[in-house]
N, C-alpha and C positions, 0 to 999 in steps of 0.2 A: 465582801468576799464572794458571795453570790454573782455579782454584775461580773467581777473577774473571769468566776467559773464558766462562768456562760459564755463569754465574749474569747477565753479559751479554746472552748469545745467549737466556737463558730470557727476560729482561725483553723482548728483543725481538719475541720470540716471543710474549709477551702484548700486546704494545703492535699488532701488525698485524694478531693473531687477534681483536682488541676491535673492539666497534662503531664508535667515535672515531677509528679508525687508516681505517676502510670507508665513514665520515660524508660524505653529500652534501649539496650545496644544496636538492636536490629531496628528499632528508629532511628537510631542518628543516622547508622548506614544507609537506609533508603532517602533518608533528608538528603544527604551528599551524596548521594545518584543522583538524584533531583536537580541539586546546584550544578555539577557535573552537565548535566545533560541540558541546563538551562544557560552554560557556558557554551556550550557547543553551538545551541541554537543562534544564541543572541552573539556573541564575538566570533565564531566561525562560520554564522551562517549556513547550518547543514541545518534542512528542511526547517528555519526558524517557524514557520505558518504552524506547523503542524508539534516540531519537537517542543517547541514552546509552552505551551498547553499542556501538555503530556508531562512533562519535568515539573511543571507547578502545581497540577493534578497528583503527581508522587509526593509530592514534598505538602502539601495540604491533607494526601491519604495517611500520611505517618502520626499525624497530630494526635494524641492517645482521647478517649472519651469526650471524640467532637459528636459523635451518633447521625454520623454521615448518611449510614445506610439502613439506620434506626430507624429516624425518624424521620416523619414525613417533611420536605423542602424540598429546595432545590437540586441539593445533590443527589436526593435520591430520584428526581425528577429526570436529571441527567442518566442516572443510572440506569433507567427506566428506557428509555429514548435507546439508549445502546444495548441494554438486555431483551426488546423486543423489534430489532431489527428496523427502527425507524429511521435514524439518522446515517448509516449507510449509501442506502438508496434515494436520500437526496442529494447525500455527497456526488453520487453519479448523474444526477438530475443537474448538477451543475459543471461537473465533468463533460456530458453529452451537450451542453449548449457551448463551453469551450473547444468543443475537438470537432476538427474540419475532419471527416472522410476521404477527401477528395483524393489526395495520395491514394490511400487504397484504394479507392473505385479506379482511381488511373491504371493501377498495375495491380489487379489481385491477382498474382502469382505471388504478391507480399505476403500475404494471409497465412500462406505456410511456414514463414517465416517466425510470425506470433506463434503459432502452433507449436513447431521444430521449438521454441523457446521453454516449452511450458516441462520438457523433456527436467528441467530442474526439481521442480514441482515433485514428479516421483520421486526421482531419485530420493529428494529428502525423504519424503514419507516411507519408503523401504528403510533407507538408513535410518531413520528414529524408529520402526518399530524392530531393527534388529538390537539397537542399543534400550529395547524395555518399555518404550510405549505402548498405549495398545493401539488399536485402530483410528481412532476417531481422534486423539491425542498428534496421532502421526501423519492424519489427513491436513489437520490444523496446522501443525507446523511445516510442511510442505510446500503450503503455500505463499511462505515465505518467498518461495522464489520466484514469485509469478512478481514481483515489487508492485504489489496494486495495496495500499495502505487499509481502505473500506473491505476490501473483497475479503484481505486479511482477517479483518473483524469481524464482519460478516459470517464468514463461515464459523471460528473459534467460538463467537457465541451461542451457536446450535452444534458442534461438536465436542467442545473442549473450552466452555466458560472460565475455569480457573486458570486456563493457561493465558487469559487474556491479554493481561500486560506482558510477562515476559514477549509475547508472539508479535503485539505491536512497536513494541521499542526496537524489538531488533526489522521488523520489516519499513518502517519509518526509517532507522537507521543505517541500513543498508541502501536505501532508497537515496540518500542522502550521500553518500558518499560513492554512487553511480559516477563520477568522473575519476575517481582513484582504484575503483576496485576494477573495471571494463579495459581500461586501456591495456595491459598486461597482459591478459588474454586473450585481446583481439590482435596484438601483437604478432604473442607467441603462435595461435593458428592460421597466420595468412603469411603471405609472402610481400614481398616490396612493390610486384609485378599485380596481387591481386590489388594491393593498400592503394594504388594508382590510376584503376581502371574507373575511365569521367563515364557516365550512365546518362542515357539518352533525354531529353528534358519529355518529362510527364505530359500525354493527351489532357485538353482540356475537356473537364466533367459538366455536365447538362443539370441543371436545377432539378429535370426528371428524375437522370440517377440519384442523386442525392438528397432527394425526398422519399423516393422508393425503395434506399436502402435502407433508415431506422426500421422503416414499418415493417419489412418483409422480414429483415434479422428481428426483430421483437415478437412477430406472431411465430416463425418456423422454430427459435430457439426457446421459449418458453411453452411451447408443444412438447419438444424435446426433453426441453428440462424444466420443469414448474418450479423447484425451489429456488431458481434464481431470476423468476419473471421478474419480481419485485426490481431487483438489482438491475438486469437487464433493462426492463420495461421505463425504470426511470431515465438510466442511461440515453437510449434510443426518442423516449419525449424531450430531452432536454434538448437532441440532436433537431429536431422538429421544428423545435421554438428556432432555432440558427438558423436553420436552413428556409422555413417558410417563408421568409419575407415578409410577414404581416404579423409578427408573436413580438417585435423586437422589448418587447416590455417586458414579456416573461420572460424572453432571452437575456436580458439585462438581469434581472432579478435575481435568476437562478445562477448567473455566473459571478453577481458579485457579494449582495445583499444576504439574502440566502446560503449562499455554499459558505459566505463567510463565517454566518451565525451559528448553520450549523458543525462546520471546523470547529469553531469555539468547543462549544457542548459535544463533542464526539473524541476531542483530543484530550479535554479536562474528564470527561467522564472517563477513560483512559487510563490515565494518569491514578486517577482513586482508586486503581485497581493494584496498583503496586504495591500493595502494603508488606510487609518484612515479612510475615506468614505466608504471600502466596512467593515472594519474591525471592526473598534469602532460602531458596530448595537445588540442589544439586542440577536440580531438571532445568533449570534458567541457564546454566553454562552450555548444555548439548545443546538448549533450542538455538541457543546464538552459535553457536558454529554451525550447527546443520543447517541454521539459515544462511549461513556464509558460505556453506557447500550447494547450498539451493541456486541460491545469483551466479554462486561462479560457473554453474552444469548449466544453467538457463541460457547466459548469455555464450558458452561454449555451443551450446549446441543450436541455438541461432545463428552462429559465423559458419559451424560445421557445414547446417543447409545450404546458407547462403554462398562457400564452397562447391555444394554438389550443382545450383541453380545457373550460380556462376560459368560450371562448364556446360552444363545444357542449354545455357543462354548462346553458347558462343562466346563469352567474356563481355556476357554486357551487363553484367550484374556485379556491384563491387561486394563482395560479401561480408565486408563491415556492418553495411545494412542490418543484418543479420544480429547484430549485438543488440539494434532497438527492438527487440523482438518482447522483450521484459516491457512489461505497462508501466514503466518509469517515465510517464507521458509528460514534459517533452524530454527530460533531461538525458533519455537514453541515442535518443535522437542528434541532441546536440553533442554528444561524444563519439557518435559515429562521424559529423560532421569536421569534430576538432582531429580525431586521428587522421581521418580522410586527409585534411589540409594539410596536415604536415608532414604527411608521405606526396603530397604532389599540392604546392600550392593553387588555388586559385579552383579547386575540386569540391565542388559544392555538392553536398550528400544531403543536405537536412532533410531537404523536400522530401526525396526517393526513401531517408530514412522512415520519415512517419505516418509512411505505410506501416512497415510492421508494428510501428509505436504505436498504433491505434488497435492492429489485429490484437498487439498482447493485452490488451486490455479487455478485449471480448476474449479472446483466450483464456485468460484468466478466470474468468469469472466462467465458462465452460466448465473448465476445469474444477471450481468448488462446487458449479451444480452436480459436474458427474461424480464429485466425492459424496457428496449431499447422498444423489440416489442411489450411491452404491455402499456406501460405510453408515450413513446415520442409523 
């Protein structure tokens, strides 16, 4: 009777120490985010690199008394990496060794372009703290519109740590759907006459310039702004490794090796953050539309410039351009290239686009430093 009792108590003792025994409603519903979102990646291919990790990351954070962030391992390792601002700034370190300048050095009249774009950026951060944010909450989500995924995270975790998931899924996901949500827009603010106009082919750029520009944007903008040297600073050495002609190894590294591993650990560490406690909150429905009012102000207000350029150019500027202005690097690029084509066959934009495609991206991340020194 004994050995029964015992072997009883043991069964019982697995049955309330197990997930099953601890299983809530508001787990199952962030599992099915998760699957949701691990359908999108894998069968529709919206940012699979990135949403993929992320949706497996949700669906591993819902699992009841795994003591993820308990105890010491991996995940809390990962966790670690993204709560102290590491994994970020290598995402940009491989970012900088994939992104040619060259377009922008050709024409930096682009530059204003990235800038004119980040106009999204406010706006959200007014709009969320008229709807009850406070400052630093509304800094974070703001930057939804700038579409830079790290810069995202980046900021949120020295602003607004608990908003972390909600503010990555939807700027991953918005990112992601840059050919469905831009063309509409860029549309509706140009005319047939502007959607037409072929742009002069780009001066070719000097190994000078483009060794001289990482260094000199890395020392004058982390003068300016220190909290995003880091960010910056990687960006611009990865830019170095490309451009030097003699690095092609850490060039290689950083753009394949590297940036992969740490996508890995930066998207799942992500992902953990989801849990039905920070997730299932009324606050997770505003930040996804405000981030849906972020992209659509961003990318308005890059065709708007690219409008005013336009006529100061004389009409040698097609101000689609103006749509890659968002650091949705290349994919905003390539949507100025596909509207382009189909308001005039055979009207090659990509090149001229990724000028601004490049500014938004240092725009961006401007922009979280001047939220950094002015709201933290």
């Amino acid at each position: 009777m004994e050995l029964i009792n015992a072997f009883s108590v043991s069964l019982q003792a697995v049955w309330t120490d197990s997930g099953f025994y601890n299983f809530t409603a508001g787990n199952a519903i962030m599992i099915l985010v998760g699957l949701v979102l691990l359908y999108l990646a894998i069968v529709k291919e919206f940012e699979p690199l990135l949403l993929g990790p992320i949706a497996f990351g949700c669906v591993l954070a819902n699992f009841p008394n795994t003591g993820f962030m308990e105890e010491p391992g991996l995940m809390q390792a990962i966790h670690y990496g993204i709560a102290n601002e590491i994994f970020p700034p290598l995402i940009f370190l491989g970012i900088g060794a994939m992104t040619d300048f060259g377009p922008l050095l050709a024409r930096p009249s682009t530059l204003l372009l990235g800038a004119a774009a980040q106009i999204g950026v406010f706006i959200a951060l007014v709009g969320a703290m008229l709807l009850g944010f406070n400052v630093q909450e509304a800094g974070a989500i703001g930057i939804i519109g700038g579409a830079d995924g790290p810069t995202a995270i980046y900021l949120t975790i020295q602003m607004a740590p608990h908003l972390l998931g909600a503010i990555a899924v939807a700027a991953y996901s918005y990112m992601s759907l840059v050919p469905l949500i831009q063309p509409p827009v860029m549309k509706l603010l140009t005319t047939q006459k502007e959607r037409e106009i072929v742009m002069e082919q780009l001066r070719p750029v000097t190994k000078f310039e483009r060794l001289c520009f990482p260094i000199v944007s890395a020392i004058l903008i982390s003068l300016l702004l220190p909290p995003i040297a880091s960010l910056l600073g990687m960006l611009m050495l990865g830019n170095i490794f490309r451009e030097s002609g003699v690095m092609d190894r850490l060039s290689d590294t950083a753009q394949n090796s590297l940036c992969n591993i740490v996508t890995i650990f930066l998207a799942t560490g992500t992902g953990l953050t989801m849990t039905a406690e920070s997730f299932l909150v009324p606050q997770t429905l505003l930040i996804i539309f405000l981030g849906l009012v972020a992209f659509i102000a961003g990318t308005a207000g890059g065709v708007i410039f690219g409008k005013i350029m336009c006529r100061l150019s004389g009409w040698k500027i097609n101000p689609l351009i103006g749509s890659a202005g968002v650091s949705a690097v290349p994919m905003a690029a390539r949507v100025s290239q596909v509207v382009g084509m189909k308001a005039k066959p055979g009207n090659y934009l990509l090149m001229h686009a990724m000028g601004p495609n490049v500014a938004g991206v240092i725009g961006t991340a401007v922009a979280a430093g001047t939220m950094l020194a002015m709201l933290k």
